[in-house]
Backbone bond lengths (Angstrom), bond angles and torsions (degrees), N, CA, C in turn:
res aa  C-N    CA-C-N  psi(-1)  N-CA   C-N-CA  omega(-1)  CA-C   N-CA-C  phi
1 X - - - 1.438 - - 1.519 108.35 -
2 X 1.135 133.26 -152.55 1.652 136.13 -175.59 1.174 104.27 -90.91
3 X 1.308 105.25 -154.42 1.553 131.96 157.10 1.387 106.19 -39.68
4 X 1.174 131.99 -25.72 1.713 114.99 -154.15 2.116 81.93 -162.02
5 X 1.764 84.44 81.82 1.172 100.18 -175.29 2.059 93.85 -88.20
6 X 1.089 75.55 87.20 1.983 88.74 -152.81 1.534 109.70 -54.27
7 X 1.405 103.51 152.95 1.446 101.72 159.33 1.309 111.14 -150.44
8 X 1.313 135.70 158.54 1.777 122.17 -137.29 1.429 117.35 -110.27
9 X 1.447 97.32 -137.47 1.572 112.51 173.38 1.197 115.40 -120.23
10 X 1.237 120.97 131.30 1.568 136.01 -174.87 1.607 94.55 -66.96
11 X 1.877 111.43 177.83 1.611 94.61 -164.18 1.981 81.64 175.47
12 X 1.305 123.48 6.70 1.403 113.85 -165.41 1.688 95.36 -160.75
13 X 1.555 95.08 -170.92 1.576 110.69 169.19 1.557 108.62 -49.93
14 X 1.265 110.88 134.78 1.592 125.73 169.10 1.168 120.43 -123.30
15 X 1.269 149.01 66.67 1.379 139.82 170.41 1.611 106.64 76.68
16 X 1.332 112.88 40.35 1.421 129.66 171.91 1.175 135.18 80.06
17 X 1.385 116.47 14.60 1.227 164.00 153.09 1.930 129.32 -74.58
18 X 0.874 135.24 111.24 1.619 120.07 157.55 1.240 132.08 -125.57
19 X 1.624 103.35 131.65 1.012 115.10 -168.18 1.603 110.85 -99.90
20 X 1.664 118.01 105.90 1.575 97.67 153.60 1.652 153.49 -30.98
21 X 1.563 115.00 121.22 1.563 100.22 -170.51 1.145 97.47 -70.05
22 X 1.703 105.51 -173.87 1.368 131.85 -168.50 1.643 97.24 -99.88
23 X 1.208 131.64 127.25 1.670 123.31 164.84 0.989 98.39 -53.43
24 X 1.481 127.80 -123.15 1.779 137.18 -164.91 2.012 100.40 -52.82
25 X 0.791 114.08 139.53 1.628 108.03 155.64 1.107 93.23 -150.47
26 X 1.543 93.78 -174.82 1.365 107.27 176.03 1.717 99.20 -150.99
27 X 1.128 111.58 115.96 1.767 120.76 -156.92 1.643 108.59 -119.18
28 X 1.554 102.99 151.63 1.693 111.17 -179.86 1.844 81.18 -108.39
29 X 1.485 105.88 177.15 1.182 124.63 -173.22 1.306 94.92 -162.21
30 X 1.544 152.41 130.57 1.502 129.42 161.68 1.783 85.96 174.98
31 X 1.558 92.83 166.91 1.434 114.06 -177.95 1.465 116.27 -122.09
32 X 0.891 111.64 144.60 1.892 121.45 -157.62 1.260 111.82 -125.71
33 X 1.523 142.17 146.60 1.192 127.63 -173.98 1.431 106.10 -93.17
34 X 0.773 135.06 171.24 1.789 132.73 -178.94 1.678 110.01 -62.39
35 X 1.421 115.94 -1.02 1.551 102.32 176.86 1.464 92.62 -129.74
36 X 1.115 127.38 18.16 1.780 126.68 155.34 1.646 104.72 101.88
37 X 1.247 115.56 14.81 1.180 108.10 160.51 1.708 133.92 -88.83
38 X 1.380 121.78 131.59 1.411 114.18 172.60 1.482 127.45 -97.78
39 X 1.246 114.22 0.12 1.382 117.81 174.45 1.844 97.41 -144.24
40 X 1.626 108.91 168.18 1.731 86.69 145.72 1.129 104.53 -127.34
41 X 1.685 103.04 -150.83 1.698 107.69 -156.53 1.312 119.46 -64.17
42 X 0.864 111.15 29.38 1.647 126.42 -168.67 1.676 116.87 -127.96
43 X 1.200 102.35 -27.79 1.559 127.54 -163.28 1.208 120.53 57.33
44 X 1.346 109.78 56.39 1.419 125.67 -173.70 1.414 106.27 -105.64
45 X 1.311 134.30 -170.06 1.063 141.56 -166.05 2.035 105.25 -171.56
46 X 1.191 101.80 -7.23 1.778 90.05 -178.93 1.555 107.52 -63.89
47 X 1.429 142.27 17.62 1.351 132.63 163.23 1.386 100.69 -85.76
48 X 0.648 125.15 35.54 1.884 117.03 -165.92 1.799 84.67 -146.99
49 X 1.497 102.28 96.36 1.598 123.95 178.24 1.410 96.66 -139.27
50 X 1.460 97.22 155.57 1.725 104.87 158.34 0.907 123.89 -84.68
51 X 1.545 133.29 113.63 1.462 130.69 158.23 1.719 121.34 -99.78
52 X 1.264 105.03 119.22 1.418 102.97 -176.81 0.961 144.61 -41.32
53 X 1.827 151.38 126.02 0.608 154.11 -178.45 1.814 127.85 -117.35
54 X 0.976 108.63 36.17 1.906 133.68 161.16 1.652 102.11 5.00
55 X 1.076 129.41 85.50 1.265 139.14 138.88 2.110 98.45 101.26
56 X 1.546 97.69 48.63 1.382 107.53 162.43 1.578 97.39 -155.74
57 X 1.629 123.53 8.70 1.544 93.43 160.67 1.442 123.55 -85.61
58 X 0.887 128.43 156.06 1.948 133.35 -163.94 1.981 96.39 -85.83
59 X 1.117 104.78 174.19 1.255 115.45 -171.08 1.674 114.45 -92.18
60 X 1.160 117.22 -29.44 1.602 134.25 153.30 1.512 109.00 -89.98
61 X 1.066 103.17 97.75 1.923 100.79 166.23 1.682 109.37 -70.65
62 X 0.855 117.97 1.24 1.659 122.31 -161.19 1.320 120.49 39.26
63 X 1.281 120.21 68.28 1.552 134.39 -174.05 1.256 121.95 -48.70
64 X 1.404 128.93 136.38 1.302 125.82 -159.07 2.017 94.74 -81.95
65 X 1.425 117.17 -11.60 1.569 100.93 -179.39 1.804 91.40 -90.69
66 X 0.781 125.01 8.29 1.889 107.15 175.70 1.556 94.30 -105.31
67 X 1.823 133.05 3.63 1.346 94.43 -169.26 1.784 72.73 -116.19
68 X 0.973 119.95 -12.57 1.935 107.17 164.26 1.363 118.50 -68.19
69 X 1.227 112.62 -14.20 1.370 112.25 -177.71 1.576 110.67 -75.02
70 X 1.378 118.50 -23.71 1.319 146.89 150.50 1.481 141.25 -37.69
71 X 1.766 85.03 -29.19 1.872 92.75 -161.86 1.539 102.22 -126.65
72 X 1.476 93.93 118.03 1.564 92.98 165.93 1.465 133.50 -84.66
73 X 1.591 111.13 -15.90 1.607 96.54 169.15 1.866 102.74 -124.76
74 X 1.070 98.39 165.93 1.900 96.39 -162.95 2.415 81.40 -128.52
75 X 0.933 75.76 144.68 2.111 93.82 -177.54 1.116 113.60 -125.11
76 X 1.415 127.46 106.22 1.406 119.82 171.16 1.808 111.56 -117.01
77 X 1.388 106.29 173.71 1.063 121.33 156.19 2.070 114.68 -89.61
78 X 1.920 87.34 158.80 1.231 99.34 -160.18 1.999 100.34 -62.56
79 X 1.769 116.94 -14.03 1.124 116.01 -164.09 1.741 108.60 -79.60
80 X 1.799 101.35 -39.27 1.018 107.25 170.62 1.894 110.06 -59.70
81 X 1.103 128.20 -53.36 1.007 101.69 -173.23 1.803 139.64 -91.02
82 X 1.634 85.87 27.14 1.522 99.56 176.01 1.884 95.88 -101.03
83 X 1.309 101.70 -10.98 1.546 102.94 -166.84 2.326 87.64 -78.88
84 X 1.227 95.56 -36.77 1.533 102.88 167.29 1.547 102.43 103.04
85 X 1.257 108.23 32.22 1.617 126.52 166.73 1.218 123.28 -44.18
86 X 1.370 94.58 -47.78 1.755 116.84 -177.63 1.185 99.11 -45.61
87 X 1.109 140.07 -61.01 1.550 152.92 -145.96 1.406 111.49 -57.11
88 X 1.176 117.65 -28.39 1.506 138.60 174.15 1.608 115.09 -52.60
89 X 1.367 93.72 -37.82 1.681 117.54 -171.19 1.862 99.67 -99.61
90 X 1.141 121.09 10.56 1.361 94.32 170.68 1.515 128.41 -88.87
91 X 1.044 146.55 142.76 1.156 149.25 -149.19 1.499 132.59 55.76
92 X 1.050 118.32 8.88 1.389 142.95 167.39 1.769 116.29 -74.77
93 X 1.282 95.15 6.52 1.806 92.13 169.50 1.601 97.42 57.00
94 X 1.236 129.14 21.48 1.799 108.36 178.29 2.081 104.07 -96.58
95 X 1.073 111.85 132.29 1.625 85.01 161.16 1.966 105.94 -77.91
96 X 0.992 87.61 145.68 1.702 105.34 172.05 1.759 121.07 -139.77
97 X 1.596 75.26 119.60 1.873 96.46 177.73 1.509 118.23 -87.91
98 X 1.776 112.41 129.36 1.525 92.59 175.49 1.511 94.82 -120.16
99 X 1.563 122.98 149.73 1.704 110.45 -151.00 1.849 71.29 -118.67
100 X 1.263 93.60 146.57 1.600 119.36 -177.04 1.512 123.47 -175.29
101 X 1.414 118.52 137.76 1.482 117.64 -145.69 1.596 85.33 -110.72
102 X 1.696 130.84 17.15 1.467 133.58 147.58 1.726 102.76 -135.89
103 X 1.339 112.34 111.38 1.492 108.58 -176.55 1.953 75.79 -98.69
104 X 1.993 91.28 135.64 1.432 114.93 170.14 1.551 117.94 -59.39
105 X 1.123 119.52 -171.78 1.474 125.87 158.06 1.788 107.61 -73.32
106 X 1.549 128.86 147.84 1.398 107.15 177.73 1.676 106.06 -76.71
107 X 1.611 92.49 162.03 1.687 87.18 175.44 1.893 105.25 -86.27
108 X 0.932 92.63 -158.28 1.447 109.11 170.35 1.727 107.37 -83.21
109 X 1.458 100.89 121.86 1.744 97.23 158.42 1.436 95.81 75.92
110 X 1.086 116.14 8.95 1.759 132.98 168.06 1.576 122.08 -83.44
111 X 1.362 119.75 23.39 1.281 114.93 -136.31 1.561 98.51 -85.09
112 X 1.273 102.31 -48.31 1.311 128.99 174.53 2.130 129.38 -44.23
113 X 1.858 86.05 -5.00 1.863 89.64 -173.05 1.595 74.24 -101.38
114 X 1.432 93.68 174.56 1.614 117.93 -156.68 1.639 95.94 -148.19
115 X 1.911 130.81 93.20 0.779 112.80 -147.22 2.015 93.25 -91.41
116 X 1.871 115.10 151.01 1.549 84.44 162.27 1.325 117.23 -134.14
117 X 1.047 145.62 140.10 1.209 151.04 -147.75 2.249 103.88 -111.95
118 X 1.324 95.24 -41.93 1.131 81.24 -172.06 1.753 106.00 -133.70
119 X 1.162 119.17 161.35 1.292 127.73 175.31 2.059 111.70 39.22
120 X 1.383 98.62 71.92 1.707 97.39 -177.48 0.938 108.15 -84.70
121 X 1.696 119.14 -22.38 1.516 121.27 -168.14 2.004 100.02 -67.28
122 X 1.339 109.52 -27.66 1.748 125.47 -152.72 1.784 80.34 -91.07
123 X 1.801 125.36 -37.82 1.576 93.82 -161.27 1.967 100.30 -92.29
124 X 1.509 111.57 -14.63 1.221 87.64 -179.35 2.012 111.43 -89.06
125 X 1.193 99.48 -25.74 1.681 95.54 177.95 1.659 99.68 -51.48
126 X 1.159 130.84 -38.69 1.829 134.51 157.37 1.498 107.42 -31.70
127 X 1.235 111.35 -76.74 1.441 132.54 -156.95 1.880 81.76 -53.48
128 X 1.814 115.10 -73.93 1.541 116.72 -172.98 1.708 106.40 -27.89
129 X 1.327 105.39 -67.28 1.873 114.62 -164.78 1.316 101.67 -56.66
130 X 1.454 136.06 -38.42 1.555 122.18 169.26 1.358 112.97 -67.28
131 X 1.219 118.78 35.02 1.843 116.62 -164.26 1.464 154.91 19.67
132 X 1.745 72.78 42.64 1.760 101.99 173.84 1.548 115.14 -87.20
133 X 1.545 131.07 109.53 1.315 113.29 147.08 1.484 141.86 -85.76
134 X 1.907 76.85 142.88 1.648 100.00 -176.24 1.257 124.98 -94.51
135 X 1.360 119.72 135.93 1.285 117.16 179.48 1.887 109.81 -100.46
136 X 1.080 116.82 134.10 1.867 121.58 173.39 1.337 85.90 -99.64
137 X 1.685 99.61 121.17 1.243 119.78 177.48 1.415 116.04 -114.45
138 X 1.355 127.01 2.80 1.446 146.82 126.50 1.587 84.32 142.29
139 X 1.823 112.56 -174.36 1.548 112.96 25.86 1.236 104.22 -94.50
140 X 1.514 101.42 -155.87 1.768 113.12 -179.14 1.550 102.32 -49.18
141 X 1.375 116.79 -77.52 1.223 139.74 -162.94 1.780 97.86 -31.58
142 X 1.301 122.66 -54.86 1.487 128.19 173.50 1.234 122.14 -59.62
143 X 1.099 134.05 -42.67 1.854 161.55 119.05 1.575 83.92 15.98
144 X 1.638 104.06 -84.32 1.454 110.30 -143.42 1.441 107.05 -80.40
145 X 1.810 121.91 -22.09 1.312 103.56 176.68 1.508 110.81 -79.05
146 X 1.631 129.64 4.86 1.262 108.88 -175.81 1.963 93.39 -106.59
147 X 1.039 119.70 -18.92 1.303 126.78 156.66 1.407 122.80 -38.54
148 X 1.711 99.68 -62.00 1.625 105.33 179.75 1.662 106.34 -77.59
149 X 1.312 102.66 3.76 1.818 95.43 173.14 1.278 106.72 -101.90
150 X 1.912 124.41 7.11 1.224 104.57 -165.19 1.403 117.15 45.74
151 X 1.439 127.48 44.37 1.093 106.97 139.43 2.273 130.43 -142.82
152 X 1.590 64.30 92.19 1.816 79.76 -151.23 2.192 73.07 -117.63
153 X 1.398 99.60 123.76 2.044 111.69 167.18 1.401 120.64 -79.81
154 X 1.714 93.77 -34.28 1.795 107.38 -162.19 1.424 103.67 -166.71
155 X 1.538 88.68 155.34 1.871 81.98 178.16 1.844 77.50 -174.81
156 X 1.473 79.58 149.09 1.638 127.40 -170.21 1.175 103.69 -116.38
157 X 1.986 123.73 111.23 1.529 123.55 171.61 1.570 97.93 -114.05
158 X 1.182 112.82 163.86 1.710 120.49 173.22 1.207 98.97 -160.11
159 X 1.055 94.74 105.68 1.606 129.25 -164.73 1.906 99.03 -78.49
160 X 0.998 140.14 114.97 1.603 157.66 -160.22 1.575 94.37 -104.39
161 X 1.025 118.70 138.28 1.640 122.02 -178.42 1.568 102.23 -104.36
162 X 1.621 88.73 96.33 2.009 98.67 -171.70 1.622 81.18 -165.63
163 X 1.558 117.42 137.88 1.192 128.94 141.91 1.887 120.44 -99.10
164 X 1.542 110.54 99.87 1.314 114.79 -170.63 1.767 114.44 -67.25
165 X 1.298 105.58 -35.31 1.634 108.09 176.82 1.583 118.26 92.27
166 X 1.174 79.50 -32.29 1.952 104.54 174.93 1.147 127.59 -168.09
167 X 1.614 129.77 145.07 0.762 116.15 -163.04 1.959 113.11 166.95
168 X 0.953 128.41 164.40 1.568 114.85 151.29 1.459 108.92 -69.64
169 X 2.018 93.55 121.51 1.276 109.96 169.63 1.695 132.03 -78.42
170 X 1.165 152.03 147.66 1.123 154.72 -151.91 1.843 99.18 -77.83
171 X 1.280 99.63 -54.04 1.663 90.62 -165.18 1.644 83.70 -119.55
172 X 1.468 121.43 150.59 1.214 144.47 -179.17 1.330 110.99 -90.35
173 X 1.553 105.45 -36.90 1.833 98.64 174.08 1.934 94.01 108.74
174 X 0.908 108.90 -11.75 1.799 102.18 -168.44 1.768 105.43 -113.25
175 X 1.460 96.00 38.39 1.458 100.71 169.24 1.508 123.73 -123.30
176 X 1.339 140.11 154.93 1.212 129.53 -176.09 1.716 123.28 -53.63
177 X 0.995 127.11 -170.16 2.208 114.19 163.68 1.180 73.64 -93.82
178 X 1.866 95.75 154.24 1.296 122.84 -176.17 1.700 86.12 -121.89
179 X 1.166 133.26 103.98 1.899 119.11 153.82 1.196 121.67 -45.49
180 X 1.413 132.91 139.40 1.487 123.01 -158.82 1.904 94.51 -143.81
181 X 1.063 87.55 149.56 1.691 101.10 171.79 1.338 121.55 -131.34
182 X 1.599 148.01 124.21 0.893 126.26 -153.84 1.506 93.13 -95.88
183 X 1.702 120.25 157.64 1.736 107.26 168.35 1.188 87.15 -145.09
184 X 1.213 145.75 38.54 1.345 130.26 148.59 1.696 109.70 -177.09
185 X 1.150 119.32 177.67 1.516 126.54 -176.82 1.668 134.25 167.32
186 X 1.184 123.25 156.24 1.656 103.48 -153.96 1.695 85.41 -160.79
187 X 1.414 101.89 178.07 1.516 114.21 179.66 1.551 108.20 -170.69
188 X 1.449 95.58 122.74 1.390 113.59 -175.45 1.327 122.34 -143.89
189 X 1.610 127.06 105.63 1.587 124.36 168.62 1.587 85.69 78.87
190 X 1.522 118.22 37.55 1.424 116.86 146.04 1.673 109.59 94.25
191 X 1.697 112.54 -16.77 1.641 113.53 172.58 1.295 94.43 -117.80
192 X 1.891 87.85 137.07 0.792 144.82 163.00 1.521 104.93 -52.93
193 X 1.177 111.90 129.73 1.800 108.10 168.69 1.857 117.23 -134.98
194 X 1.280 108.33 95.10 1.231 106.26 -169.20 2.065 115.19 -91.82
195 X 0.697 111.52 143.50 1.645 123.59 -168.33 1.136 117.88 -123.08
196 X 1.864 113.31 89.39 1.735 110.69 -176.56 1.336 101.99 -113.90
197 X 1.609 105.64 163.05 1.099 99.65 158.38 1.508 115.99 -133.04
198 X 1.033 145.08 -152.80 1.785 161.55 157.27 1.424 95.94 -42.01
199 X 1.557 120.80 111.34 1.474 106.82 151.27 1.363 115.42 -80.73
């Protein structure tokens, strides 16, 4: 997936536990390398493999198709969707926004992207308060302006057992403290997948 090879918000039974979902949110999903990188200098992502882990994966991996099953609008950046990310999401009934300060001509059979040019942070906090959840499906750059708006509900990391050294970092540092609560978590093929949300 991109930058924000996402992974979501918990919303059910967890390991004997339940946690209430969130009505409207607005959620990260993504995987991080063990020193906080999500891509590297390349903006690649092939370090992000399964390596086994024999009698420490959990019985719910928390699958990234049960937390889409969840989300009604999907947010990208203009990089992700020149990379042609979007495409993943077509026919899936989601609306999906890609925020870009040149929306293209549409393609064909494109009907379904929603281009936005201005104020994305103003149309999805809309979309959240009518009690739609949103998923930020990256990139960084989109990440951090809804970060530095404080307005991030929940977010899902799965931490990949790789130290990259360099790389695009996960958080930029130019966002408010976020208080976090954990309500769920799993481990599979060696990542860690942790699931917070807003205390």
């Amino acid at each position: 997936m991109s930058v924000i090879i996402s992974e979501g918000v918990g919303g059910s039974r967890r390991y004997g536990r339940t946690v209430s979902s969130l009505t409207g949110s607005i959620s990260l999903r993504l995987a991080m390398s063990l020193d906080g990188y999500i891509a590297d200098e390349r903006g690649g992502y092939d370090w992000i493999v399964p390596v086994p882990s024999p009698g420490l994966d959990t019985t719910d991996p928390l699958p990234f198709e049960a937390f889409l099953d969840d989300v009604d609008v999907v947010v990208m950046g203009r990089h992700c969707y020149d990379q042609g990310q979007h495409r993943d999401y077509a026919g899936l009934g989601k609306r999906l926004i890609v925020a870009t300060s040149s929306p293209p001509a549409p393609a064909p059979g494109e009907g379904f992207v929603e281009f936005v040019s201005q104020d994305v942070v103003g149309i999805v906090r809309a979309a959240r308060d009518a009690g739609e959840r949103c998923f930020l499906f990256g990139g960084g750059v989109l990440v951090e302006t809804f970060l530095a708006s404080d307005m991030v509900d929940a977010l899902t990391v799965s931490i990949v057992p790789v130290l990259l050294g360099k790389g695009r970092p996960l958080f930029g540092g130019r966002h408010p403290q976020l208080d976090l609560a954990l309500t769920a978590y799993a481990v599979q093929d060696s990542k860690v997948r942790l699931v917070y949300r807003r205390r």
